[in-house]
C-alpha positions as CSV (number, residue, x, y, z in Angstrom):
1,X,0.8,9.9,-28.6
2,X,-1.2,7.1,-27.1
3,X,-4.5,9.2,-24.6
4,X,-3.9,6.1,-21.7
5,X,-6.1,8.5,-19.5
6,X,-9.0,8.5,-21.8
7,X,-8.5,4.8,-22.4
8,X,-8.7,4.1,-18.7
9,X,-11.5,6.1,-18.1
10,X,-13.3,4.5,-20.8
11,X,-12.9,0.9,-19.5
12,X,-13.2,1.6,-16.5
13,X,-17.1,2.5,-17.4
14,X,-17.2,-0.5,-18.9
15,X,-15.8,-2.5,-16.3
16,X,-18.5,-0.9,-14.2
17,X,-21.2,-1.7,-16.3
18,X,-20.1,-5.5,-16.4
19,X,-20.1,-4.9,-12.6
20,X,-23.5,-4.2,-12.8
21,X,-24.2,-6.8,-15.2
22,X,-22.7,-9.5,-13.3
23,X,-25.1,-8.3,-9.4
24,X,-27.6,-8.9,-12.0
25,X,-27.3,-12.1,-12.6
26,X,-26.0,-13.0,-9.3
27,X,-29.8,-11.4,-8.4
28,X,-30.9,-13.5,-11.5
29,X,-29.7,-16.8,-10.4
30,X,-31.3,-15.9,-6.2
31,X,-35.0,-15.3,-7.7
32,X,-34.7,-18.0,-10.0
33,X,-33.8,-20.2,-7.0
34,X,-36.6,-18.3,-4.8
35,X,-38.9,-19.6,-7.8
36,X,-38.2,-23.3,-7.5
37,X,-40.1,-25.4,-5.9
38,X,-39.4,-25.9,-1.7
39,X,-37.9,-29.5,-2.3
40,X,-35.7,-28.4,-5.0
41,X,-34.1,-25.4,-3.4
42,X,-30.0,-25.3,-2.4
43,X,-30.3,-26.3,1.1
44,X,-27.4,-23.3,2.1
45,X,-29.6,-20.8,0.5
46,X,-32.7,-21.6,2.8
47,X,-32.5,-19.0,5.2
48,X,-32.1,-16.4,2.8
49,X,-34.4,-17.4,0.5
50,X,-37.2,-17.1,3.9
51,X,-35.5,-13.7,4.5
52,X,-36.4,-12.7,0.4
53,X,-40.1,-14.0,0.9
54,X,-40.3,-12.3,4.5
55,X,-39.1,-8.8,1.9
56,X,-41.2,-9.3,-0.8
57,X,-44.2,-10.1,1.7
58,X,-43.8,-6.6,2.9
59,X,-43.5,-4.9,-0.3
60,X,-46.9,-6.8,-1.3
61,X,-48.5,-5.6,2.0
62,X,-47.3,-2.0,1.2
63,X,-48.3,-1.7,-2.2
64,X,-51.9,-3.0,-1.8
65,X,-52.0,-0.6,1.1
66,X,-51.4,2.1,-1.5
67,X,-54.0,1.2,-4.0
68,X,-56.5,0.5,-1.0
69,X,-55.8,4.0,0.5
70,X,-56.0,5.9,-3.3
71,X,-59.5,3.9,-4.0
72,X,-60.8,4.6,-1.1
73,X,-59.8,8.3,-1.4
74,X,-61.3,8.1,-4.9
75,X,-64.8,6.2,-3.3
76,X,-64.9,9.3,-0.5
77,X,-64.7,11.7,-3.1
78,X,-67.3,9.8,-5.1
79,X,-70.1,9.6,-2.1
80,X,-69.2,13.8,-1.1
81,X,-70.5,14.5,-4.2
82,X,-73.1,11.6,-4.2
83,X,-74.7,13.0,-1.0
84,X,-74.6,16.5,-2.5
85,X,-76.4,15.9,-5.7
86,X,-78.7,14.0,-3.3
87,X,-79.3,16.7,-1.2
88,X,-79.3,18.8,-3.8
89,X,-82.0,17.1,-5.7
90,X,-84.1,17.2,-2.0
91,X,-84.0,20.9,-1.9
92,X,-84.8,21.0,-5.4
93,X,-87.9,18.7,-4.4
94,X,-88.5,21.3,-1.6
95,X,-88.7,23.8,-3.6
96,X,-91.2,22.9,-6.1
97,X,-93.5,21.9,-3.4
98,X,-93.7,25.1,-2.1
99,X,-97.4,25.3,-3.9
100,X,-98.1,22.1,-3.3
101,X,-97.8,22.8,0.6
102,X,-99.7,26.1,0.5
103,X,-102.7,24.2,-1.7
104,X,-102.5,21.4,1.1
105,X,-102.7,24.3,3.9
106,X,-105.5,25.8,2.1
107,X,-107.7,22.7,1.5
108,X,-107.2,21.8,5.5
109,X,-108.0,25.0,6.8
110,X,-111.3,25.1,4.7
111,X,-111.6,21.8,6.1
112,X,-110.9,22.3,9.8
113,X,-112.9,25.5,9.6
114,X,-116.3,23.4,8.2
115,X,-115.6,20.4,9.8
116,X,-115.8,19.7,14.1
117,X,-114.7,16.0,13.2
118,X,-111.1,17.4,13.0
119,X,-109.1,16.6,16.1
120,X,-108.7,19.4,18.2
121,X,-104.8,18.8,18.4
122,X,-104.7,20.1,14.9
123,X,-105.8,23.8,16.4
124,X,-102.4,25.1,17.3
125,X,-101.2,24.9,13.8
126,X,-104.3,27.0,12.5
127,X,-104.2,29.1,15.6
128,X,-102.7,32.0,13.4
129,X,-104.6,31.5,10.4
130,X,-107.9,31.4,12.1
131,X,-106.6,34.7,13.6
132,X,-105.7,36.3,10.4
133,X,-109.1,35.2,8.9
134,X,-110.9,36.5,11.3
135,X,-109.1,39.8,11.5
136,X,-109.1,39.7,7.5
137,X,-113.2,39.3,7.7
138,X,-113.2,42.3,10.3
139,X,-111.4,44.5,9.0
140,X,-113.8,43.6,5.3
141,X,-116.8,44.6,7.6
142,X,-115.4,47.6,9.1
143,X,-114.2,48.5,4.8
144,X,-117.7,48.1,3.8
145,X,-119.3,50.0,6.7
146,X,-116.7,52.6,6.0
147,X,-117.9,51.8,1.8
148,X,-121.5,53.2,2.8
149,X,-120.7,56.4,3.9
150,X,-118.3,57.0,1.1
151,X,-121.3,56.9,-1.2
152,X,-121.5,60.5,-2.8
153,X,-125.1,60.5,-2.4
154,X,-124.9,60.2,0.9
155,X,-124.2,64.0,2.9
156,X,-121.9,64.3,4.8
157,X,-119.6,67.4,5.7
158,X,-116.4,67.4,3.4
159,X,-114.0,66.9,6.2
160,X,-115.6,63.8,7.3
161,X,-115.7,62.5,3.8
162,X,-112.1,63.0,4.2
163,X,-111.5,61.2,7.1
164,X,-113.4,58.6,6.2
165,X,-111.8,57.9,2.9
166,X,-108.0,57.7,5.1
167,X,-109.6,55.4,7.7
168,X,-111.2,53.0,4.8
169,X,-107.5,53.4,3.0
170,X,-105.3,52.5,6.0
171,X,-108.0,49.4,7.0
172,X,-107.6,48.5,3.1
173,X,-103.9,48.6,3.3
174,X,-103.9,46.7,6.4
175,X,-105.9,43.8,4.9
176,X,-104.3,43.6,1.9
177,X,-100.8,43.1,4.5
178,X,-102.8,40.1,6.4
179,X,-103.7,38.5,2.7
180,X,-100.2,38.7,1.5
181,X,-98.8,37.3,4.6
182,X,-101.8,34.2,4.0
183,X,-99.5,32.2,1.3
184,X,-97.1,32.1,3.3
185,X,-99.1,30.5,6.6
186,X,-100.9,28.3,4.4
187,X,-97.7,27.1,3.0
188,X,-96.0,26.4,6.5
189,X,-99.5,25.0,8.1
190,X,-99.4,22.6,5.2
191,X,-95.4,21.5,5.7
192,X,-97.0,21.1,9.4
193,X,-99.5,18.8,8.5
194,X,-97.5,17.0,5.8
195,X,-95.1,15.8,8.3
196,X,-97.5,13.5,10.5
197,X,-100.9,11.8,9.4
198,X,-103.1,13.9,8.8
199,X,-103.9,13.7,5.8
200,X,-104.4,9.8,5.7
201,X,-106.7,10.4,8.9
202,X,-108.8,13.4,7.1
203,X,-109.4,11.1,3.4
204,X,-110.9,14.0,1.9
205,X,-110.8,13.8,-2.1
206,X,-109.6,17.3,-2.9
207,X,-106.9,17.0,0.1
208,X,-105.5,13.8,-1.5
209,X,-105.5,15.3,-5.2
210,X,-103.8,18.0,-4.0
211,X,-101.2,15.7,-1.9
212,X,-100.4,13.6,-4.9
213,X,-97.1,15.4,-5.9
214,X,-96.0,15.4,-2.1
215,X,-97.1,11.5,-1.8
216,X,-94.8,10.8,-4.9
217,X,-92.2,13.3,-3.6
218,X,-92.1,11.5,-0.3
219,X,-91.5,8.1,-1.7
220,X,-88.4,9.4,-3.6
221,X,-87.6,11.6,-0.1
222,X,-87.0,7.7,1.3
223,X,-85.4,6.4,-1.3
224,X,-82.4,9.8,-1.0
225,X,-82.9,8.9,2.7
226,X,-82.1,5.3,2.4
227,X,-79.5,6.1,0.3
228,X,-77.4,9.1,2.0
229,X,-77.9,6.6,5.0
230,X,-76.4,4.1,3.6
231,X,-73.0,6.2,2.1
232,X,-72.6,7.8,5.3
233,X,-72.3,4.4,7.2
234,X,-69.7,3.4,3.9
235,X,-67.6,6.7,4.3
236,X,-67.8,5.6,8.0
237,X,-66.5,2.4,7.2
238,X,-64.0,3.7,4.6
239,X,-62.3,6.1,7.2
240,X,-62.3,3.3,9.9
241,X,-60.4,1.3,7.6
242,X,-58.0,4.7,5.5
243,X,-57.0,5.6,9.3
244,X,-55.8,2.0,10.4
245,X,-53.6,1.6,6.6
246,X,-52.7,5.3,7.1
247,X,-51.9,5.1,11.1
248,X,-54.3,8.1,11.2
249,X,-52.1,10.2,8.6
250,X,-53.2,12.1,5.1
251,X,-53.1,10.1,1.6
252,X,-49.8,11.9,0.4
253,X,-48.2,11.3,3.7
254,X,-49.2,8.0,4.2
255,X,-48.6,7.1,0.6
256,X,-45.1,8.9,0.8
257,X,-43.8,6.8,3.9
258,X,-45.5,3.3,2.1
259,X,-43.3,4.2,-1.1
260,X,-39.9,4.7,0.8
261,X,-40.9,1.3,2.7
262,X,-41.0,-0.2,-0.5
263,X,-37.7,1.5,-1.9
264,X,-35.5,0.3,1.3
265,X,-37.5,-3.0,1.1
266,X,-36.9,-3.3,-2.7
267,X,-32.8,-2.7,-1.9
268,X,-33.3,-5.4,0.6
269,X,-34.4,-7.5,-1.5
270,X,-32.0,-6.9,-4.3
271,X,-29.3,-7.3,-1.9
272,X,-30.6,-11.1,-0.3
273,X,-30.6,-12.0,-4.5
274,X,-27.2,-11.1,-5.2
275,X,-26.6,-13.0,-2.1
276,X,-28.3,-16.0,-3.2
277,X,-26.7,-16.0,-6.2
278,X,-22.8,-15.6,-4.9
279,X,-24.0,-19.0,-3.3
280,X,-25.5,-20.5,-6.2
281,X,-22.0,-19.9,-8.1
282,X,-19.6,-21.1,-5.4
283,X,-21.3,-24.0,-5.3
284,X,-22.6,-24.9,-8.5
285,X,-25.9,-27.0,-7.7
286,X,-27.9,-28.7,-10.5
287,X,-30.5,-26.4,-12.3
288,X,-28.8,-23.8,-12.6
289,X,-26.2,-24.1,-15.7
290,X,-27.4,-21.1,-17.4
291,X,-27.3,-18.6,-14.9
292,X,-23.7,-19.9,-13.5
293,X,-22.8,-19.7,-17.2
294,X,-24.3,-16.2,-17.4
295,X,-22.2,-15.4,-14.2
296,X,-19.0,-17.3,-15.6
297,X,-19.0,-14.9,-18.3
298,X,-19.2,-11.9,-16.6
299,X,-16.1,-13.1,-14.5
300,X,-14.1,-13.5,-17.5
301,X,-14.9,-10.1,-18.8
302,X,-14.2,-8.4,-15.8
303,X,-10.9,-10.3,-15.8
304,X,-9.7,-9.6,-19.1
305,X,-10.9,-5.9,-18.5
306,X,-8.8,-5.9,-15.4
307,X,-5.7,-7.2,-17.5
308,X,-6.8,-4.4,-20.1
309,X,-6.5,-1.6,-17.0
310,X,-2.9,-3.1,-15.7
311,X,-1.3,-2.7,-19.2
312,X,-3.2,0.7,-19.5
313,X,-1.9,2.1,-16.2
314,X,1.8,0.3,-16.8
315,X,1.5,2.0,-20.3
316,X,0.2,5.7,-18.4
317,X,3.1,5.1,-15.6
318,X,5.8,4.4,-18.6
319,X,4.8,7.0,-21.1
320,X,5.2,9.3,-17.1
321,X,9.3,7.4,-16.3
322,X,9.9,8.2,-20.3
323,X,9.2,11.6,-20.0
324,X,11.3,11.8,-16.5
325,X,14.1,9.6,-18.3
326,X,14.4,12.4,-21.2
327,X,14.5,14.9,-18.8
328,X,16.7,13.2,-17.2
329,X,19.3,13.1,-20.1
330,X,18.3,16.7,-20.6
331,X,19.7,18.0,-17.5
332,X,22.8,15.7,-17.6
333,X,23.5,16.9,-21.2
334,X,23.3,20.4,-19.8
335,X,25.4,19.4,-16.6
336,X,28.1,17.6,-18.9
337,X,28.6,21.0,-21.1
338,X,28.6,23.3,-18.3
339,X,31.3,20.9,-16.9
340,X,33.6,21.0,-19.9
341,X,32.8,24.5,-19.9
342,X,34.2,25.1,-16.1
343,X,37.2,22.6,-17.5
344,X,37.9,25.4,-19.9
345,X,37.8,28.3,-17.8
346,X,40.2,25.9,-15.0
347,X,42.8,25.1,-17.7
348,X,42.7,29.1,-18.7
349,X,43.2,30.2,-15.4
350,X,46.0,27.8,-14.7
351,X,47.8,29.2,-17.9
352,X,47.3,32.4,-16.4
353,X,48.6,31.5,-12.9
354,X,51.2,30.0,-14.8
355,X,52.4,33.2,-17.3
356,X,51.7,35.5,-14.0
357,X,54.0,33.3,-11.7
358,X,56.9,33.6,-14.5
359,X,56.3,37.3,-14.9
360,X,56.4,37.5,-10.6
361,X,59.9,35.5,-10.6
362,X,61.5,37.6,-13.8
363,X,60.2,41.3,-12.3
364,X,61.4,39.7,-8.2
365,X,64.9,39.5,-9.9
366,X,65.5,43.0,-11.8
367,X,64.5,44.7,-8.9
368,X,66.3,42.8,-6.5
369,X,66.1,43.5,-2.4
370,X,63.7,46.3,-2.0
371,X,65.8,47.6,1.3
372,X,68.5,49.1,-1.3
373,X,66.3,50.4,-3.1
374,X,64.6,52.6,-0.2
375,X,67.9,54.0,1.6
376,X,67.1,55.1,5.3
């Protein structure tokens, strides 16, 4: 037995891929007469054909939006870590001329406190170093006074001995506080200084030897400077321009909504094609023998597949009437014995009637009329 519903499902695939196959080159023959040159173009398929460019326009626009928005994604990611390592590389510099500064504080203090040339506008940023010097040289006087009369040749009662030696270790202590603290101020006075002139105005020769590693440092401090100025105004620039392509959304937004533009303007496009191309085989124009011929063949496929699918489904519908048909016969087969069988059992039960209606006239006439028999 002949599967017609296998067959049929089967073809009809096919039929649906030579469906597909014939859009195509109904799309085929529309770009190819997008391609041609203005003059040479069907003049019915003008309209369209503006309507495809208009599409394809759009889908242009879109995509370059998308690479636009991922570089300059990419380029913002670039100058973030761009400013950090810059940044990074300025602290770095910081850091190292933390000696530097301390050796400039020192050097300017010695000079500020030997020279009167120095301009007095200089004084508050030395105002606290000239007062721990001076309590540092005070509290060395008071330690050495204090030094005499430790002297064990000189007499003194025990307890005072004792007193003094607390006194001379609590004013020891107490200088040794102000002359770790020193570094420290010398460093900051010498960041003070460093950031205006004075240095250039002072021209002393140790000042400058010691300023040469913050005189190199500065000129690379300008050159980070100019540069982190110059990516912040491009990341500026590059947000101005993400947030007008993005209409102020995120990259995987924005690049989410610019790919389904592209997919419904990419359906458009495939649809004004096919439309062309319909055209372009109703009406045959010159130039275009190949893709009519293309076309021409898909038509006759999809005819003889047609054909193929009549016959299949005539052949489905018969092999269906056949097995209704032999049912059919079936049941009348059964109906005709059951009918002879009913003919029987009528022609036996009219030879009954018939012996029973004989019996019923020979018993009527031995007995006779019942009334004699039954006296009163």
């Amino acid at each position: 037995m002949r599967d017609y519903a296998k067959r049929i499902r089967q073809l009809t695939k096919e039929q649906g891929n030579t469906l597909k196959g014939l859009e195509q080159a109904h799309r085929e023959a529309g770009v190819h007469a997008v391609d041609l040159p203005e003059g040479e173009r069907p003049s019915s398929t003008v309209s369209l054909i503006e309507e495809y460019l208009a599409v394809r326009k759009k889908i242009e626009t879109a995509s370059t939006a998308i690479d636009r928005m991922m570089h300059i994604d990419a380029r913002q990611e670039e100058i973030k870590q761009k400013l950090k390592a810059l940044q990074d590389e300025r602290d770095s510099m910081n850091v190292r001329l933390s000696g530097v500064y301390e050796q400039i504080g020192a050097v300017a203090f010695r000079l500020f406190k030997e020279s009167s040339l120095i301009d007095a506008g200089y004084s508050s940023i030395f105002e606290t170093l000239v007062s721990y010097h001076d309590e540092i040289q005070n509290l060395e006087s008071k330690i050495s006074a204090l030094g005499t009369q430790e002297n064990p040749e000189t007499k003194a009662p025990l307890l005072g001995k004792i007193k003094t030696k607390s006194k001379s270790l609590y004013l020891r202590n107490r200088k040794n506080v102000r002359e770790n603290r020193l570094p420290e101020l010398l460093k900051t006075a010498g960041e003070q200084l460093a950031q205006g002139d004075f240095i250039e105005q002072v021209g002393d020769e140790e000042l400058n030897r010691v300023s040469e590693p913050l005189l190199t440092a500065r000129t690379r401090w300008q050159e980070i400077d100019r540069e982190r100025q110059e990516l912040t105004l491009e990341s500026g620039r590059l947000v101005e321009e993400f947030n007008a392509l993005s209409d102020n959304r995120g990259l995987d937004r924005a690049r989410g909504e610019r790919e389904e533009e592209i997919s419904r303007a990419r359906e458009e496009l495939s649809k004004i094609s096919a439309a062309i191309g319909m055209i372009i085989e109703e009406e045959t124009p010159e130039g275009f023998a190949d893709c009519i011929g293309q076309i021409r063949n898909f038509r006759e496929e999809i005819s003889r597949q047609e054909s193929l699918l009549k016959r299949l489904q005539a052949g489905q519908e018969l092999e269906t009437v056949e097995r209704n048909l032999a049912s059919c016969h079936k049941h009348q087969e059964k109906t005709r014995n059951e009918i002879a069988d009913l003919e029987e059992q009528l022609r036996q039960l009219n030879s009954q009637e018939e012996s029973l209606r004989q019996q019923e006239q020979q018993l009527s006439a031995e007995r006779g009329n019942p009334e004699e028999l039954f006296p009163t």
